[in-house]
C-alpha angles and dihedrals in degrees: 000000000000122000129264116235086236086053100049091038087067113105108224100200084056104115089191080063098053091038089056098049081045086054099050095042094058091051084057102045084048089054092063098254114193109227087265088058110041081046094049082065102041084058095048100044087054098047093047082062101040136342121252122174102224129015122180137160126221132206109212116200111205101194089061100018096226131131135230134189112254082212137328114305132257118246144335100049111232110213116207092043108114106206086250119053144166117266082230112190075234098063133078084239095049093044090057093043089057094041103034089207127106115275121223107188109173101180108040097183102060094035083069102022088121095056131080098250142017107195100179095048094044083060098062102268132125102169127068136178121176133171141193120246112207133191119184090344099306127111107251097175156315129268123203139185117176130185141207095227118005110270113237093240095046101126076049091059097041086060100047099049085035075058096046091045096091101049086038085054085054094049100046091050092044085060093043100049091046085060086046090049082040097059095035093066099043088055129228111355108256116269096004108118120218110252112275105249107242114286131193092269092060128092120290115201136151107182118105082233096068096029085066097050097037077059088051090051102053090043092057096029089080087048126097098226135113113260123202111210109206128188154109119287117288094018094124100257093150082046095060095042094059092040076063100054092050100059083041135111076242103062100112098056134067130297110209122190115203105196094219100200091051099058109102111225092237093053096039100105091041087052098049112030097022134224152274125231106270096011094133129003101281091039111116115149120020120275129217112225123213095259088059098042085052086052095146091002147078125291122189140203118193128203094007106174087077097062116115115266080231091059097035090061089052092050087044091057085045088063098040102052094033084226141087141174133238105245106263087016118107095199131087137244124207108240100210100171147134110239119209115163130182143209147194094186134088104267104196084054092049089053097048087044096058089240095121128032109241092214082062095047089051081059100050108036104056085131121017127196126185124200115206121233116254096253083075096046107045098155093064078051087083100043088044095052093046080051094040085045102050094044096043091046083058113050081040097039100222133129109285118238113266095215112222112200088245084058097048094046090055092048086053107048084050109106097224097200090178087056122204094352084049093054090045089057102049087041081054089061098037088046095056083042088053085064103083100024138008108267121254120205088255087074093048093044092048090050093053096043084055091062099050104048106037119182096262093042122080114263101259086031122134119228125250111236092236080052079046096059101029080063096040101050086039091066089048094063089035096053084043096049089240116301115144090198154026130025117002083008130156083238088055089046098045089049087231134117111258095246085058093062096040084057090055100039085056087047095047094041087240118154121200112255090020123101102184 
């Protein structure tokens, strides 16, 4: 945007300037401004002194280390930007936030040639400025103002808004502490159920690993936003969506689970979107997909990153549009749900690979959590195994473990590279060789040698994580006598839906019945 002569007339090291755009900002903040409002000055007031081609301010939250937009931007508009993002160390926002000290960038595409994206210079513009605003010694926020060219007075006008932040900070809480005080007084917001306190089918944990990310979690599951679950195999992460759902708006409503890498590429978008009557030879009554069964609730897609690039673009287009059509209907549906997805692969790899579309991944990871294998958080390994055992005696009524320290130590010096699944199972077995005598940590410590020399390893070997399934779901079907599902199934024993295991078993080169 070029500059104005009256612009360009205003003398920045004037304090009579800067006391006068102070001035006008606190009248607005004492007539009870909303945050459009109070930000509709800031900008022209800032304009009326130089001209800037975009302007935004960011709220930074530090529990859960995301951003927000105050209010919508001035300004050139950046694609490809959800309104919550993560304070990312890559960022401007997230260069400001760590230093705590104003950012000049004068050439935005090289600064982040090396990321996937560069919003702000793929918007046009080469020229950024962002400051900190602090409020009792927290970072409250981020404010930006970005150019086209870099203006001929730019270090002036780095000092002059460097100058305006701290009255800008106090601004900025003073409104948000008026909505806090607002909602206060008008009560609990309507429709919107309290979080379920924690019950016995939600996470344990003890370590100060989990504790921090079980505190993210409660802080984004209220929120309306997508969450990406990452993690090795057997970590929980269904667990943990779920545990979302539940403390959501959402809660009463239903949680849906898509097994992305079961779903066969010619019934996908039966599968997922559903069908008419008549829509395709074999379809004769209407069918209700998973998008429309999740309708204001959760739907989630595990293990995401092994969908089919083909089906990846025709979800992306679901979430883009909010709508879908039944196949062989010409009518759409509104699709009102909450997306969490989840993934056991490495995602910047992914990226680089071409396995999974970056303009997918911007819609899903708005927050991410990852949750740490079990082998770095060995204290939560005691609490998992007494509720493992005691769920496990029940629904197999037998006699639960009785855990001696010497058991327990060896449970926890064990490396579990399949993780939770990987304890349940091995519960599953102690707890069939506790029937007819108490375990000793022999047998513990027997169980656990099995599964790390196998017949066609070295003595002294580790096991792979695909030897590690295949054995493990081996001695599912084999506990269950080989019923893939139903009661007393392998399915049932390995806590996952039967298509799942199919899925595994084909992958694995595992037949029912056979244990090579």
């Amino acid at each position: 945007m070029p500059q104005t002569k009256s612009a360009m007339a205003v003398d920045l090291r004037n304090v009579d300037v800067l006391h006068q755009v102070i001035r006008r900002l606190n009248d607005a903040v004492l007539t009870s401004v909303s945050r459009k409002g109070y930000f509709k000055v800031l900008s022209n007031e800032l304009r009326r002194i130089f001209a800037y081609d975009r302007l935004a301010i960011n709220l930074y939250d530090s529990d859960i280390q995301i951003l927000s937009y105050f209010t919508s931007a001035e300004g050139v508009v950046v694609g490809a930007q959800s309104s919550v993002r993560n304070a990312s160390s890559r960022t401007v926002a997230g260069l400001v936030i760590t230093s705590r000290e104003p950012v000049v960038i004068r050439d935005l595409a090289n600064q982040f040639k090396d990321e996937l994206d560069n919003p702000l210079a793929e918007a046009g513009l080469n020229v950024t400025i962002a400051f900190p605003l602090l409020v009792r010694d927290n970072v409250l926020g981020t404010l930006h103002c970005s150019f086209r060219q870099e203006p001929a007075r730019l270090m002036d006008i780095v000092d002059f808004i460097a100058a305006l932040t701290p009255f800008v900070s106090s601004g900025v809480d003073a409104i948000l502490s008026r909505e806090r005080v607002a909602v206060l007084e008008s009560g609990p917001l309507a429709g919107a159920p309290s979080p379920p306190p924690d019950t016995v089918e939600g996470p344990v944990f003890e370590s100060l690993a989990m504790k921090a990310i079980m505190q993210q979690i409660r802080r984004v599951a209220p929120l309306e936003v997508p969450i990406l679950i990452q993690g090795e195999t057997g970590t929980g992460k269904t667990m943990i969506a779920r545990y979302i759902h539940d403390r959501s708006r959402r809660a009463k409503h239903n949680f849906v689970k898509v097994n992305c890498p079961a779903l066969v590429t010619t019934l996908f978008e039966s599968e997922l979107f559903g069908h008419g009557k008549g829509a395709f030879t074999g379809a004769t009554s209407q069918r209700v997909g998973r998008i429309e069964m999740a309708s204001r609730g959760t739907l989630f897609l595990d293990e995401i990153g092994e969908l089919h690039l083909d089906l990846q673009s025709k979800l992306l287009q679901v979430l883009e549009e909010n709508s879908f059509e039944r196949v062989g209907e010409s009518f759409s549906l509104k699709a009102d749900i909450r997306l969490i997805a989840a993934t056991n692969i490495d995602i910047r790899k992914s990226l680089l690979d071409g396995r999974l579309r970056t303009d997918l991944y911007y819609r899903l990871a708005t927050m991410i959590i990852t949750i740490p294998p079990l082998r770095e958080r060995r204290e939560d390994i005691p609490v998992l195994a007494k509720r493992i055992s005691g769920i496990l005696s029940a629904q197999m009524r037998v006699p639960d473990i009785t855990f001696s320290m010497a058991i327990m130590s060896l449970l926890q010096e064990y490396a579990w590279p399949g993780n939770i699944r990987e304890l349940r199972n091995t519960i599953s077995r102690l707890l069939i060789a506790n029937v007819h005598r108490p375990l000793t940590p022999g047998d513990v410590r027997g169980l656990l040698g099995e599964v790390r020399v196998r017949p066609n390893e070295e003595p002294g070997g580790f096991a792979t994580l695909r030897q590690m399934e295949k054995r493990h779901i081996q001695e599912a079907l084999s506990l269950a006598k080989g019923r893939v599902s139903g009661p007393d199934s392998a399915a049932g024993l390995l806590g996952i839906p039967r298509t799942t295991l199919q899925y595994r078993m084909r992958k694995l080169g595992i037949q029912p019945g056979r244990d090579d």
